[in-house]
PyMOL CGO cylinders between C-alpha atoms (Angstrom):
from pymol import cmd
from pymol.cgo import CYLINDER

trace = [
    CYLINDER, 19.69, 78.93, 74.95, 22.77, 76.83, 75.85, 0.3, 1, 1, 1, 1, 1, 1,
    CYLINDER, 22.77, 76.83, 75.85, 25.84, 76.76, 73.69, 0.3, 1, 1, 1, 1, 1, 1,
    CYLINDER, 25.84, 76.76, 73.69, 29.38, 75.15, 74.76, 0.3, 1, 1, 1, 1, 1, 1,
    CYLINDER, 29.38, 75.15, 74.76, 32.46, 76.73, 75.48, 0.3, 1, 1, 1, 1, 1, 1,
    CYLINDER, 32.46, 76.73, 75.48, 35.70, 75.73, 76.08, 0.3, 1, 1, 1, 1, 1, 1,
    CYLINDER, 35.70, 75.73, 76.08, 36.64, 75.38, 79.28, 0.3, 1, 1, 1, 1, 1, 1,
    CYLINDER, 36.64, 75.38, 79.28, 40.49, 76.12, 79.38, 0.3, 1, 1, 1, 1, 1, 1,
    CYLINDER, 40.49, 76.12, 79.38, 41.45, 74.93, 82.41, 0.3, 1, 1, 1, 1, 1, 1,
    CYLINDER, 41.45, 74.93, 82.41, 40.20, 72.15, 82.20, 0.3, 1, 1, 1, 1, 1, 1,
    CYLINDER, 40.20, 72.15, 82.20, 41.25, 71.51, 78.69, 0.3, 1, 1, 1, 1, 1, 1,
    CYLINDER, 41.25, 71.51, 78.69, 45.30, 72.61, 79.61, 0.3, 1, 1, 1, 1, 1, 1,
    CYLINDER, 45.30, 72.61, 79.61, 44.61, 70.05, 82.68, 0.3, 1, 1, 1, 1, 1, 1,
    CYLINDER, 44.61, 70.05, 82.68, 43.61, 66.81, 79.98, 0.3, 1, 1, 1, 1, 1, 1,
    CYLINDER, 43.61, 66.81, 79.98, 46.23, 67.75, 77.90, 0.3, 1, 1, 1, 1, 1, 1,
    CYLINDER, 46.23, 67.75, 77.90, 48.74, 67.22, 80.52, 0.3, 1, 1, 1, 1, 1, 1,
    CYLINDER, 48.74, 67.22, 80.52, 46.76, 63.74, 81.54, 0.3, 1, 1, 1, 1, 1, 1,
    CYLINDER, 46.76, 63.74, 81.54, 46.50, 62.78, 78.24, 0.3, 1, 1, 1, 1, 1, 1,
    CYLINDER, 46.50, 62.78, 78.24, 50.15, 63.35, 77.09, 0.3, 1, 1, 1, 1, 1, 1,
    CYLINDER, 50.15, 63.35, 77.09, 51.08, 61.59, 80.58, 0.3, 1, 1, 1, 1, 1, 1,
    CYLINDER, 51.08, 61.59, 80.58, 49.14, 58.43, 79.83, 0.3, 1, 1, 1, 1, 1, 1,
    CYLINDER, 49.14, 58.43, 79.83, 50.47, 58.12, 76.36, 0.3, 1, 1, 1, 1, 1, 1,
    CYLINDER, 50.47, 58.12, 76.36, 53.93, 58.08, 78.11, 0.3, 1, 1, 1, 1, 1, 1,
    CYLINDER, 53.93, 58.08, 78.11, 55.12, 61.45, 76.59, 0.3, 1, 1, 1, 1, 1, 1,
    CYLINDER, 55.12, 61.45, 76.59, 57.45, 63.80, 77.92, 0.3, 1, 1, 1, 1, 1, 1,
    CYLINDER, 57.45, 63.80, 77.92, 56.72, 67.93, 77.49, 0.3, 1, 1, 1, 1, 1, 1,
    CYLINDER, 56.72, 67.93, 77.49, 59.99, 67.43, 75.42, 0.3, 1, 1, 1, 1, 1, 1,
    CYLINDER, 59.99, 67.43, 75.42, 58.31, 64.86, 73.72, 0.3, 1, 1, 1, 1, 1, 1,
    CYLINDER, 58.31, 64.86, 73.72, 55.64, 67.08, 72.28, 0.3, 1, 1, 1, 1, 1, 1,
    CYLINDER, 55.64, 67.08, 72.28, 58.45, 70.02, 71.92, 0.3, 1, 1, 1, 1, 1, 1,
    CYLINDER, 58.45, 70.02, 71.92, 60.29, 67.81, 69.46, 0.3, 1, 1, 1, 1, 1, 1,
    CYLINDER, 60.29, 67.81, 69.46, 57.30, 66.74, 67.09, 0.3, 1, 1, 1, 1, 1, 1,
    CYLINDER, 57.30, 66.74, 67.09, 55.75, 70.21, 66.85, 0.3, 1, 1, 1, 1, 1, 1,
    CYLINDER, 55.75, 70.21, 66.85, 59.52, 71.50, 65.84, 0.3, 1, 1, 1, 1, 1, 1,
    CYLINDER, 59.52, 71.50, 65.84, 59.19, 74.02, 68.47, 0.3, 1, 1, 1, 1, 1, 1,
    CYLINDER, 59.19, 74.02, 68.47, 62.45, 76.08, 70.25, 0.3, 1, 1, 1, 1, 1, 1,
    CYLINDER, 62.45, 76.08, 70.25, 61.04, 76.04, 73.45, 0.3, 1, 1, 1, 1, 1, 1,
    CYLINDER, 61.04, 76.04, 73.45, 58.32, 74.10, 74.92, 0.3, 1, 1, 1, 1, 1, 1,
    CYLINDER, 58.32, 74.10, 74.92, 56.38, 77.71, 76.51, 0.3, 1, 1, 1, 1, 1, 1,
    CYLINDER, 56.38, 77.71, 76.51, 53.58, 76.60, 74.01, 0.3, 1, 1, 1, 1, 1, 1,
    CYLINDER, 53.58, 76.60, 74.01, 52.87, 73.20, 75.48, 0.3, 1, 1, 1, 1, 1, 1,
    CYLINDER, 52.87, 73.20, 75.48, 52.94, 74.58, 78.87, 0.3, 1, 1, 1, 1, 1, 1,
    CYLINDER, 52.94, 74.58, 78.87, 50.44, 77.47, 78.30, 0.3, 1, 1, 1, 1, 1, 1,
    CYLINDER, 50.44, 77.47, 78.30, 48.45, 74.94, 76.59, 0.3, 1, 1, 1, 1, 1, 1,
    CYLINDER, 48.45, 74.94, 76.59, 48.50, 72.81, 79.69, 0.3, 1, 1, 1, 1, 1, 1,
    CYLINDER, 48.50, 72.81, 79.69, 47.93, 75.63, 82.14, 0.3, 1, 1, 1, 1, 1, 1,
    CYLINDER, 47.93, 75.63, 82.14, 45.10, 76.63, 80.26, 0.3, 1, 1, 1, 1, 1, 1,
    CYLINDER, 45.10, 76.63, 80.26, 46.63, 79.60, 79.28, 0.3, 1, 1, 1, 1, 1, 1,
    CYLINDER, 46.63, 79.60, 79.28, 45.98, 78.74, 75.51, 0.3, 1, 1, 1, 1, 1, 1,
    CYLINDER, 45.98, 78.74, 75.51, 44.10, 76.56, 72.91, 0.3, 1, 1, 1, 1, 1, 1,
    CYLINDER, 44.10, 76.56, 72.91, 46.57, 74.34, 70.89, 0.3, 1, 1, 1, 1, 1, 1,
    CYLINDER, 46.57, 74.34, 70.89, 45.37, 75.26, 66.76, 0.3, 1, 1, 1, 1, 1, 1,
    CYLINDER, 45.37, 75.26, 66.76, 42.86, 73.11, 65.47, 0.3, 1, 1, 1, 1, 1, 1,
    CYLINDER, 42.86, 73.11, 65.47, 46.14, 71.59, 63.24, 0.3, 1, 1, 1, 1, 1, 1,
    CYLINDER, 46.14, 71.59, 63.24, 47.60, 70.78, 66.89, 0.3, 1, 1, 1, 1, 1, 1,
    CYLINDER, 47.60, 70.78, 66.89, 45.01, 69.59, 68.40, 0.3, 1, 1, 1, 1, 1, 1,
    CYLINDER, 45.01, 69.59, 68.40, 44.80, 67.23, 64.71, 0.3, 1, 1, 1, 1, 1, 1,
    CYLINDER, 44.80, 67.23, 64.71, 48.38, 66.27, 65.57, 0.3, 1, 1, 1, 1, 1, 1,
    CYLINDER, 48.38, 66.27, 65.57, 47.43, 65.84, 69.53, 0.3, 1, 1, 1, 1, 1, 1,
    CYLINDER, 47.43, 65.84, 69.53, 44.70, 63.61, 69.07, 0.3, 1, 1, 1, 1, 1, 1,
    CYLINDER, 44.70, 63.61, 69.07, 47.09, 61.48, 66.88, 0.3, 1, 1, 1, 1, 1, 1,
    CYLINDER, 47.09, 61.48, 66.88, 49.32, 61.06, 68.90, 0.3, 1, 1, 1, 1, 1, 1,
    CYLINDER, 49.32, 61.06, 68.90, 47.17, 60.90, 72.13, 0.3, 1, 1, 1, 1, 1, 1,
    CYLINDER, 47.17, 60.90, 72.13, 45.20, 57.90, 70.05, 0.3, 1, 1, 1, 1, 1, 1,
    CYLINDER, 45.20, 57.90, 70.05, 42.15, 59.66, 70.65, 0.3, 1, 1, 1, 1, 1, 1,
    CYLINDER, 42.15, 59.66, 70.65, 39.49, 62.37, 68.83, 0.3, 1, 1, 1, 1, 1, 1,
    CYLINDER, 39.49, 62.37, 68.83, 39.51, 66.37, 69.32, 0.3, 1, 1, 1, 1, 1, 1,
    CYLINDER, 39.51, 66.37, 69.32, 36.80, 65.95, 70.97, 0.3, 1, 1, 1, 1, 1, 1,
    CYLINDER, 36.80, 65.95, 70.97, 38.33, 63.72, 73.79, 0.3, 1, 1, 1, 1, 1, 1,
    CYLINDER, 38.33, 63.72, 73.79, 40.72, 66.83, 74.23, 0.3, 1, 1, 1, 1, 1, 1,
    CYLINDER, 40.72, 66.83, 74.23, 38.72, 69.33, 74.85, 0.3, 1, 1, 1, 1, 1, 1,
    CYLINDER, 38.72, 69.33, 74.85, 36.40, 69.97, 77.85, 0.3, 1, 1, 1, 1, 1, 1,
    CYLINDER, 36.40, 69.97, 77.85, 33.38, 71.73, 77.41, 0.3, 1, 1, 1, 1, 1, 1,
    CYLINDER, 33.38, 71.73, 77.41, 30.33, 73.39, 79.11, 0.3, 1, 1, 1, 1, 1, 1,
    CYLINDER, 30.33, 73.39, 79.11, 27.06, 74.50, 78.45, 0.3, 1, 1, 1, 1, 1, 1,
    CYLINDER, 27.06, 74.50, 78.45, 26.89, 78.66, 78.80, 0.3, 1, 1, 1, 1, 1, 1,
    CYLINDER, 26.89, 78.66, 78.80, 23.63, 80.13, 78.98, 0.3, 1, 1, 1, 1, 1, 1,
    CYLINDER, 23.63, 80.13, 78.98, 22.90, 83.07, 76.60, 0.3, 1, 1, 1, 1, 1, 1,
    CYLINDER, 22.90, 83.07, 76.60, 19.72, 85.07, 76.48, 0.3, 1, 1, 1, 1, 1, 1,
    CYLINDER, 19.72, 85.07, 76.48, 18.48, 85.62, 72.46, 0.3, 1, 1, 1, 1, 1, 1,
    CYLINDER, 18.48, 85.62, 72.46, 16.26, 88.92, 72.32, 0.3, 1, 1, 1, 1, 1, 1,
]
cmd.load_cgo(trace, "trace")
């Protein structure tokens, strides 16, 4: 059976495209999440972390596109006894 995952790398690497082609700055994204520093937003684009599904609500919003467009996914293979 095949279910998706998350594939974090590649999700932290279309973050950073994303926020680049909507003409954002890391600051940018620092400011409207009200966070002190902007570690977050860099783990997120390093693949280090997921943003939380409300950030990724926010993201999408301001990235003009759907969660779904964020994240990058693959099929995993699992074996079901």
């Amino acid at each position: 059976m095949a279910i998706p995952t998350i594939d974090l790398a590649l999700t932290g690497a279309n973050i950073m495209n994303l926020r680049k082609a909507s003409g954002l700055s890391v600051r940018d994204l620092q400011a409207v999440f009200g966070f002190s520093t902007p570690q977050a937003i860099y783990k997120w684009q390093a693949g280090a972390t997921l943003p939380t599904v409300d950030n990724l609500l926010v993201l999408a919003a301001l990235f003009h596109v759907k969660i779904d467009d964020i994240l990058v996914t693959r099929d995993t293979i699992i074996t079901v006894a």
